[in-house]
VOPAGU-2260 file (C-alpha; in pm, 1 decimal, decimal comma):
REM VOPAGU-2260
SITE   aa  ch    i         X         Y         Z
SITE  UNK   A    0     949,1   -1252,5     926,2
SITE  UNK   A    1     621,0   -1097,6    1023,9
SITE  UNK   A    2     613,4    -768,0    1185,9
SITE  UNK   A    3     307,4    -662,3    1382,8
SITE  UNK   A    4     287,4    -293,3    1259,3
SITE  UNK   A    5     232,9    -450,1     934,2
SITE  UNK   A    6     -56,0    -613,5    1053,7
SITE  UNK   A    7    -219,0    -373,4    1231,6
SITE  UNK   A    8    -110,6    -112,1     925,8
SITE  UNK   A    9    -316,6    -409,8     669,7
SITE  UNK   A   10    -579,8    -356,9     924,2
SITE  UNK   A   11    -656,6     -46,1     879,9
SITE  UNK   A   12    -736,8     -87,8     486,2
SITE  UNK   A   13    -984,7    -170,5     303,9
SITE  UNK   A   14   -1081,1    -502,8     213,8
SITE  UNK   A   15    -954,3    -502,9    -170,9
SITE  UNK   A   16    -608,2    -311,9     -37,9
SITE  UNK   A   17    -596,9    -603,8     295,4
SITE  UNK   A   18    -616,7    -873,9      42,1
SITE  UNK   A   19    -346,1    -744,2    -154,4
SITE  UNK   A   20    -113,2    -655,1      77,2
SITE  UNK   A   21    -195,3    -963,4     221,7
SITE  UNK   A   22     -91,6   -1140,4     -96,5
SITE  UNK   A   23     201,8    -951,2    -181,7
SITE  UNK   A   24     351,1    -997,3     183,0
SITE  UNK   A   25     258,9   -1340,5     190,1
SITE  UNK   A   26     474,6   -1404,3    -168,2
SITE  UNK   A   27     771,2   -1134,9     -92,5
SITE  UNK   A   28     815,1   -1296,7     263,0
SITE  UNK   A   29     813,1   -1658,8     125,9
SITE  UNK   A   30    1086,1   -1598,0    -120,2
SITE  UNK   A   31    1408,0   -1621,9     151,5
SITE  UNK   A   32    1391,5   -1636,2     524,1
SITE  UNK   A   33    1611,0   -1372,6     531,7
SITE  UNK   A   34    1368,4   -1067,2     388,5
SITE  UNK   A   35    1167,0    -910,8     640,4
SITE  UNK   A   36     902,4    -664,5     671,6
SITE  UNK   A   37     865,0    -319,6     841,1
SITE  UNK   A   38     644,1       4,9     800,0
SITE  UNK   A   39     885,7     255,6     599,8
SITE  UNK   A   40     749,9     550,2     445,2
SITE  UNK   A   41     426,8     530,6     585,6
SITE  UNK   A   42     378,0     195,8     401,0
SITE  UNK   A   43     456,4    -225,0     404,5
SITE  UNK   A   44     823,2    -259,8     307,3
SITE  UNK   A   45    1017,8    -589,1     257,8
SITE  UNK   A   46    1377,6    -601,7     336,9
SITE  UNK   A   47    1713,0    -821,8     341,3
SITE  UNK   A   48    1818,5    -864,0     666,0
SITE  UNK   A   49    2093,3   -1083,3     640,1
SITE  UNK   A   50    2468,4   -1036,1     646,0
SITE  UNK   A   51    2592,3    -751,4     409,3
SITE  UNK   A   52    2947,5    -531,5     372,5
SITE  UNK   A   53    2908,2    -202,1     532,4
SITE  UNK   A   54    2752,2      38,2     285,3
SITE  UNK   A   55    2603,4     458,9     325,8
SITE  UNK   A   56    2244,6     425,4     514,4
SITE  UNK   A   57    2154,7     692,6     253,0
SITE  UNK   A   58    2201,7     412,3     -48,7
SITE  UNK   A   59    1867,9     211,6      86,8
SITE  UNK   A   60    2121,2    -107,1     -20,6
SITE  UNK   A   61    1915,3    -286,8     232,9
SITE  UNK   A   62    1558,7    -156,9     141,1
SITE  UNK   A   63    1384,7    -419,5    -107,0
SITE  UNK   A   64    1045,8    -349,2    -201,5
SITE  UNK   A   65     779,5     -53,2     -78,5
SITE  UNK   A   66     407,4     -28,5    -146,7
SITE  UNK   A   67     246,9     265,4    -212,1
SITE  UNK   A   68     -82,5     252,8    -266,3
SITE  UNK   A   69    -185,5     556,9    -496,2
SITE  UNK   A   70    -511,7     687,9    -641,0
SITE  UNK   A   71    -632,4     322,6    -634,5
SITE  UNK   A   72    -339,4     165,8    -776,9
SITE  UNK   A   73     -71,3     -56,1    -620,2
SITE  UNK   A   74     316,2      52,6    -662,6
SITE  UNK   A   75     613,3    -169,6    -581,2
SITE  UNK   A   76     854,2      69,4    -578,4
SITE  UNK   A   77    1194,6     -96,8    -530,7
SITE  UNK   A   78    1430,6     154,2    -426,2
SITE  UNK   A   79    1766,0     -36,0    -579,0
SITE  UNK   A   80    1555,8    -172,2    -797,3
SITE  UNK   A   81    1728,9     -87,2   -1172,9
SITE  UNK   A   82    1971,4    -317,3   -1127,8
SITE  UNK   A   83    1710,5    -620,6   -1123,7
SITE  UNK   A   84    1766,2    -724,8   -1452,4
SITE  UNK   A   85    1431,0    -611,0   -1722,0
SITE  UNK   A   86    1457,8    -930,1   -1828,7
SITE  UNK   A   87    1368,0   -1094,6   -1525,7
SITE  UNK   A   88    1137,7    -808,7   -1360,1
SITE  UNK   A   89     948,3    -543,8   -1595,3
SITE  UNK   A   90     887,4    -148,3   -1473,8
SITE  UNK   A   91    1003,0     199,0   -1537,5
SITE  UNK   A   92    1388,1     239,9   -1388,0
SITE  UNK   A   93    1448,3     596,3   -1301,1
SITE  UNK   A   94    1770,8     768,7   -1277,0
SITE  UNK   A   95    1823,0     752,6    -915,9
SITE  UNK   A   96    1785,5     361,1    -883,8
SITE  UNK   A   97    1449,0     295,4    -878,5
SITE  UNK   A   98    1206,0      51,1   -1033,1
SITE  UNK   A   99     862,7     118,6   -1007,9
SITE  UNK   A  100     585,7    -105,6   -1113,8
SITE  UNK   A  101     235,6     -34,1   -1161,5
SITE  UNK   A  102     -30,6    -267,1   -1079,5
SITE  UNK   A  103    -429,2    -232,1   -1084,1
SITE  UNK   A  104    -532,9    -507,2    -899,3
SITE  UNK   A  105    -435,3    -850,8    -734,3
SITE  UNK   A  106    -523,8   -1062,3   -1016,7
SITE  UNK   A  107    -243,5    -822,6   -1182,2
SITE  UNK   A  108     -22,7    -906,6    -893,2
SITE  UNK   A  109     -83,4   -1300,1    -914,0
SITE  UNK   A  110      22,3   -1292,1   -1341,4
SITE  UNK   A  111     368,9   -1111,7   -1229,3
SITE  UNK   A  112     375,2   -1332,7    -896,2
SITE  UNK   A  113     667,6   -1583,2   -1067,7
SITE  UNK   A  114     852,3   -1276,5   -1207,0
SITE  UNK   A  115     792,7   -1052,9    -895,2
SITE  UNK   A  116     988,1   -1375,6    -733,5
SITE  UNK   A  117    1241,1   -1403,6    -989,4
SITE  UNK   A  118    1378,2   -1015,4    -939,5
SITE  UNK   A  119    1357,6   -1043,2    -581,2
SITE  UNK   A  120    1628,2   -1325,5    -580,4
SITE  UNK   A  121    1820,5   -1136,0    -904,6
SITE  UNK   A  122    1797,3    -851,0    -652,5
SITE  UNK   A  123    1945,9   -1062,5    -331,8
SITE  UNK   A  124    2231,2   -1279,3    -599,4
SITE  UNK   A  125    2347,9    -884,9    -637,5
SITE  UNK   A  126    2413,5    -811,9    -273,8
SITE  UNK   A  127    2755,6    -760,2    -152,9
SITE  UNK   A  128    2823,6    -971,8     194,4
């Protein structure tokens, strides 16, 4: 579901960053009615916002994919993100959960597009409702 701070937030980039985000929300968003976006971190986040067993806010169990947009690269950071399976989605896992995945530029985005997909539902088979 579309939020409206996420459009006004694409808004204020620039036109290589709005057609990204643009992008990536459009593909994140299509996987399962149930993810949603919000600003989180000062940045476009997807989430699951379907039924799930109660769980410490602090765990980000919800939390699904943040962009950050650094020193001209794109990073979907997904905060629960090790347990997506490497074999279905590629990055760096770091100790506290994370998977983080570096990407230059949309054509970048659109080769991992499938796979980006893939981990997203590997992500959402893990949840606990």
């Amino acid at each position: 579901m579309k939020d409206p701070k996420v459009d006004e937030y694409i808004s204020n980039l620039d036109s290589t960053e709005q057609e990204f985000v643009d992008y990536l929300r459009n593909s994140a968003l299509a996987v399962d009615p149930e993810i949603h976006e919000q600003i989180k971190w000062n940045s476009a986040s997807f989430f699951y916002a379907g039924e799930m067993k109660d769980f410490d806010a602090k765990e980000y169990k919800r939390d699904l994919l943040v962009l950050n947009l650094h020193r001209g690269k794109f990073l979907l950071v997904f905060p629960t993100g090790a347990k997506i399976s490497d074999s279905v989605l590629k990055g760096k896992n770091y100790p506290d959960g994370r998977k983080i995945i570096t990407i230059e530029n949309l054509e970048d985005l659109q080769k991992i597009e499938s796979s980006l997909k893939a981990g997203i539902l590997d992500w959402m088979n893990q949840i606990e409702k």
